[in-house]
N, C-alpha and C positions, 0 to 999 in steps of 0.2 A: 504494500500500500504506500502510496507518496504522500511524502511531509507536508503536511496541511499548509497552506502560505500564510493565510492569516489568522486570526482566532478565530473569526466569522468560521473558517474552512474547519477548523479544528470541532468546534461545537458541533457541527454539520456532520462531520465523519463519527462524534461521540456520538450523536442522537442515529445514527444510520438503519436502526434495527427498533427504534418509536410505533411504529405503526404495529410491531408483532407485541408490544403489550397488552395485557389484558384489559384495563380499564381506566379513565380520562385519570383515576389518581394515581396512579400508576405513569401515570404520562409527564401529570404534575409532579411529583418527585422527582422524575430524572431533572424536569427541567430546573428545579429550585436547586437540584446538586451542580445541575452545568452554571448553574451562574453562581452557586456560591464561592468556587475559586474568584469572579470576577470582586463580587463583593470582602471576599478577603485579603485583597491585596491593594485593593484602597488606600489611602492614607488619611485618607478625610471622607466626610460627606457619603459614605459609604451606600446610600441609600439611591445617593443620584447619581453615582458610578455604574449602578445596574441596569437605572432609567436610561441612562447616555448610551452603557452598549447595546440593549436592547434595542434602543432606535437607532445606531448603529446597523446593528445584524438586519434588523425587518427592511433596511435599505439595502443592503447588501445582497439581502436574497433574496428581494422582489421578482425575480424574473426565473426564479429557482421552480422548477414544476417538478420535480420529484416527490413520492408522497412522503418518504422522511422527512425533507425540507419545505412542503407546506403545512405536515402536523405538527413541526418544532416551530415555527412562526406561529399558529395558533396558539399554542403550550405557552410561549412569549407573551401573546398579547395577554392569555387568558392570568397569566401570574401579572405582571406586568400594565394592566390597562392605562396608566397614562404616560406611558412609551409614546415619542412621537411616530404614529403610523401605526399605533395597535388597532385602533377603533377602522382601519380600513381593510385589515387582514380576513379572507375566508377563507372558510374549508377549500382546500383541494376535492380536483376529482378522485382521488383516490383514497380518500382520507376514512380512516375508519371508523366504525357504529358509535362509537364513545366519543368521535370528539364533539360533536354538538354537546355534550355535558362538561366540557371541560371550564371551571370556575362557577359552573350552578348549582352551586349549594345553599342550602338555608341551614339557620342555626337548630341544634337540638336540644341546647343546656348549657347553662355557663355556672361552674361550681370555684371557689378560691379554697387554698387553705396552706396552713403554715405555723410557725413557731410561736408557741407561746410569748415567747419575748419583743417581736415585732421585726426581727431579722431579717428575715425575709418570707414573701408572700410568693405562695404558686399560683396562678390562672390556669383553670382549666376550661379549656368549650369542646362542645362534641357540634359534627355539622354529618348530612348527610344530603347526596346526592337528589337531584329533583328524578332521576332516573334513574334505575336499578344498573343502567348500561354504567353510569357515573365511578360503579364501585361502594366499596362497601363503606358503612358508616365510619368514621374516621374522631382521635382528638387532635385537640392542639395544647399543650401545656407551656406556659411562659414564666419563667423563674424571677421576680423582680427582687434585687438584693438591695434592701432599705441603706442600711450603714453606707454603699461605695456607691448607692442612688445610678444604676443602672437595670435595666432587662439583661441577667447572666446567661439565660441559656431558652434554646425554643426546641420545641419538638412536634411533630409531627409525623401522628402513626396512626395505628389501628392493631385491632379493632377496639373501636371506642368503648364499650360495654366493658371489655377485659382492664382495657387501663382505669377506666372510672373506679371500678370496683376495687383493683388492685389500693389506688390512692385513700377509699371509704375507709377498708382493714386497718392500711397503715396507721392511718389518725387514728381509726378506733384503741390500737394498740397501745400506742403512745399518749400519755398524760402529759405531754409536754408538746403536741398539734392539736391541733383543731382545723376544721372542717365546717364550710357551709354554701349554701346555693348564693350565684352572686347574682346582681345586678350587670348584664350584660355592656351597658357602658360605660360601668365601673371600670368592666374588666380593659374594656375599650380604649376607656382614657390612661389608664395606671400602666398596663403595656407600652401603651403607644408611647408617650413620653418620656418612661424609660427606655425603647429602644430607640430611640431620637438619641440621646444623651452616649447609647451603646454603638452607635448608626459611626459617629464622628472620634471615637477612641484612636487614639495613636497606635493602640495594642490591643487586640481581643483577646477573651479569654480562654484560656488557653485549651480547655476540656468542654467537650460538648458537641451540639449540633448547629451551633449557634449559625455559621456562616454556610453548611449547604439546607438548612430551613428557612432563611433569613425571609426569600421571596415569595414562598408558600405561606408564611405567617404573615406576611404584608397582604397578601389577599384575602385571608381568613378576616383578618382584624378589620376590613371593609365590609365584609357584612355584617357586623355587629353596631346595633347605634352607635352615632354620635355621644361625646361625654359634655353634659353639661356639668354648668356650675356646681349644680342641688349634687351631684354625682362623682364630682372628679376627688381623686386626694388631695389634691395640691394647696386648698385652702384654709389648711391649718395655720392658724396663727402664733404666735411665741403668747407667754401667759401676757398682762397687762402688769403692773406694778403693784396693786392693789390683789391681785391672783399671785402674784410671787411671793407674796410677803406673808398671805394667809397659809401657802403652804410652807413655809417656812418656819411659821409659829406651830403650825402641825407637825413638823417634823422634829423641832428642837422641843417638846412636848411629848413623843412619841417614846416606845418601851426601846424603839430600835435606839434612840439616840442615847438615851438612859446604858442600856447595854455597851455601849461604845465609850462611855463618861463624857459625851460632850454637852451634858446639861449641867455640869459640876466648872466646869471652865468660868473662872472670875476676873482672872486679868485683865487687863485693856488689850495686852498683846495677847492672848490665846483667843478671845473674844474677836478682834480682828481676823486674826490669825484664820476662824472659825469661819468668819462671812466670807471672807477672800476665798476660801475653799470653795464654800458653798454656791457661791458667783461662777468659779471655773465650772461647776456642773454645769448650772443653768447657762453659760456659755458656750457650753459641748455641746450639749442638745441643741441650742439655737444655732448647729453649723450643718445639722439634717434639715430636709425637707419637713416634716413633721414637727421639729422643732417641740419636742414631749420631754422635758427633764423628768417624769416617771419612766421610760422608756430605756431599761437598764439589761444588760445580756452579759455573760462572759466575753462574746463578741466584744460590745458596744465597753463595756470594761478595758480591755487591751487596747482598742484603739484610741481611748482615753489618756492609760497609763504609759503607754508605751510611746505615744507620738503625738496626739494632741498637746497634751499640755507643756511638753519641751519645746516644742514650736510656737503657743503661740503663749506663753505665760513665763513670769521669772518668780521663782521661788525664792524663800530666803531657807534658812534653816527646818525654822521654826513651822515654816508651811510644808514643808518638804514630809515631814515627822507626821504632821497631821493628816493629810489630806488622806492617805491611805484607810484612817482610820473614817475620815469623812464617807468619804465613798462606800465603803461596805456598812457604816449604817444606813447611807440616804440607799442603796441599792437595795437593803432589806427593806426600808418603809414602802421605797415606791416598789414592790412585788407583792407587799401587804397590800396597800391601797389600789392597785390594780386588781386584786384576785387569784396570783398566780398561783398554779401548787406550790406546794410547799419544797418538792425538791427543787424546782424553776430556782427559790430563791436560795439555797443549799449549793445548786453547781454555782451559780453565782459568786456567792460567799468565800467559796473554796477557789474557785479563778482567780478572783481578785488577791487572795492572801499568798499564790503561789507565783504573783505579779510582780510582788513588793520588791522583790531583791531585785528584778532587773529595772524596776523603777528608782530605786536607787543607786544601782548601776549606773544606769542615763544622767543621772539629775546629779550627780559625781562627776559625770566626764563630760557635759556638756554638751555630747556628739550629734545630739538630733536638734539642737537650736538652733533655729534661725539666724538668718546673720543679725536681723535688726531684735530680737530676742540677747543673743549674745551680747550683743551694742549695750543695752538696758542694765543685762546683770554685769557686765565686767566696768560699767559705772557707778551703780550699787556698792561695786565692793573696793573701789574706790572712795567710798566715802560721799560720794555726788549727790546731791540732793535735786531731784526730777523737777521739782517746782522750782529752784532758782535757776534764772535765766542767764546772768550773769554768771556762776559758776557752769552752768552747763556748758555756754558757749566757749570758757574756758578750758576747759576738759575736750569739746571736740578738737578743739584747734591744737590742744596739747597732741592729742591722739590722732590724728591727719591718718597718718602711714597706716598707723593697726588698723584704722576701718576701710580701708582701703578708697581712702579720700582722695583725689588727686589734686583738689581745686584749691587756687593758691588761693 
């Protein structure tokens, strides 16, 4: 066989044997794997690098009359419909019984479910064909990972019934999932967004089907409504001032904080020492979408202890000492005040304390600060006082070279 000239040729010699499939999903698969290489090797925009070769190829093989190559323009349009040129593409004469079902499907169920802790959420939808020619009923499941705020992983299979059910068990099993029927433009909008966010990554992830489903799940997710307002995640707000401060009298009032002695704390400096902690939470959370200071995981723990806070905070001592103990009390209250089990808040407990050493590891060597973090605390330990202007401007000027200043 000869080396295909261009990709166009390459796809065309991949799909050569399209028309002996059994059924339009069947067809749509091949075709969301032939273009997932194209979508993986994107470097941007990875959404509109499909759309671009797509309308590329349907130009390319316009005048192609073989039944391969006018069932894989079809498969094209039908993953693909705002391809420039898809909405013009028809059946071949030769094209067989299944392809007039190729992308008519209606939906059959749309169910979510996921971790206790808010980690992350699964979508699932079941769709099945308007013709039996179509193939068999089919799911779609989309991974959204809260903490790193992208859609991790898509899939698309069958038979729907068996995966549903498998997913039911699972939850049942686990006291630490849950499981329920969702709002189909729930699902709609909370995908969609995250695979926006996923669509434009420097780097995908690295496990999964994420990049040969990528264009079968972009078709999927158009027959499900629209997400409105009343429906989308995305409008969770940070608490008010007036809501920080009531749960904060609840929390410093609580048996978790009692347990931890920070209701015993009298000094002005432990006292401080106490809010400044408690601040970095409520500033953690306000760096999710959700923005939920109850919203506590061994996850959401590590990315706390381990890099959040050396990046964007400067400890002294005395906060350094503390805050470890801050955290596994506020992480036990808000697991109380949610409802979680009780082991939820036990692996928890046990993360966070197994944390400690390499958080004082970090906050010892300094090595995950930012530079303008660094700037802060190697002024601090100077003596520098952040409110005088005058010394400050002093101290920059003294320190030119160490921040690597050049400006005379």
């Amino acid at each position: 066989m000869a080396t295909p000239k261009t990709p166009y040729d390459a796809v065309l010699s991949a799909a050569r044997d399209v028309t002996r499939l059994d059924c339009a999903l069947d067809a749509e698969m091949l075709g969301t794997a032939l273009l997932g290489s194209v979508y993986a090797i994107a470097e941007t925009d990875r959404e509109a690098a499909v759309r671009e070769f797509v309308s590329g190829f349907l130009a390319a093989t316009s005048r192609r009359r073989t039944a391969a190559a006018t069932t894989i323009r079809q498969v094209f349009a039908a993953l693909v419909p705002d391809a420039e040129g898809a909405a013009k593409v028809r059946p071949g004469a030769q094209a067989p019984a299944w392809a007039g079902q190729l992308g008519r499907v209606h939906l059959t169920g749309t169910w979510s479910y996921g971790d206790v802790y808010g980690d992350q959420t699964s979508y699932l939808a079941t769709f099945a064909y308007d013709d039996e020619l179509g193939g068999p009923e089919h799911a779609l499941v989309a991974l959204v990972d809260h903490n790193i705020g992208i859609t991790k992983d898509v899939f698309v299979g069958g038979p729907a019934e068996r995966i549903l059910e498998q997913v039911r068990q699972m939850c049942a099993d686990d006291d630490l999932t849950w499981f329920r029927e969702e709002d189909p433009a729930r699902m709609h909008g909370e995908v969609g967004r995250h695979l926006a966010i996923t669509d434009d990554l420097g780097d995908l992830p690295a496990e999964g089907s994420l990049a040969t489903d990528r264009a079968l799940v972009g078709a999927r997710l158009a027959v499900l409504p629209e997400a409105s307002a009343g429906t989308a995640g995305w409008d969770a707000q940070p608490l008010s001032t007036d809501e920080r401060t009531t749960l904060v009298r609840a929390f410093l009032a609580s048996r978790e904080a009692a347990r931890h002695g920070l209701n015993t704390l009298d000094s002005d400096a432990e006292l401080a020492s106490l809010h400044f902690c408690l601040g970095l939470l409520f500033d953690h959370a306000a760096s999710f979408p959700d923005a939920d200071p109850l919203r506590w995981s061994p996850a959401v723990a590590g990315l706390f202890l381990l890099d959040w806070v050396h990046r964007r905070a400067v400890l002294d001592m005395d906060d350094a000492a503390l805050l470890p103990r801050v955290l596994r009390a506020w992480a036990a209250f808000a697991a109380r005040r949610r409802g979680l089990p009780e082991r939820a808040g036990t692996q928890t407990d046990e993360a966070i304390e197994e944390l400690v050493p390499e958080f004082a590891r970090l906050y010892s060597t300094g090595e995950r600060r930012s530079p303008a973090t660094a700037a802060v605390a190697q002024l601090m330990a100077d003596g520098i006082d952040p409110d005088d202007p005058v010394a400050l401007d002093a101290w920059i000027e003294a320190n030119r070279q160490r921040l690597g200043d050049d400006t005379p």
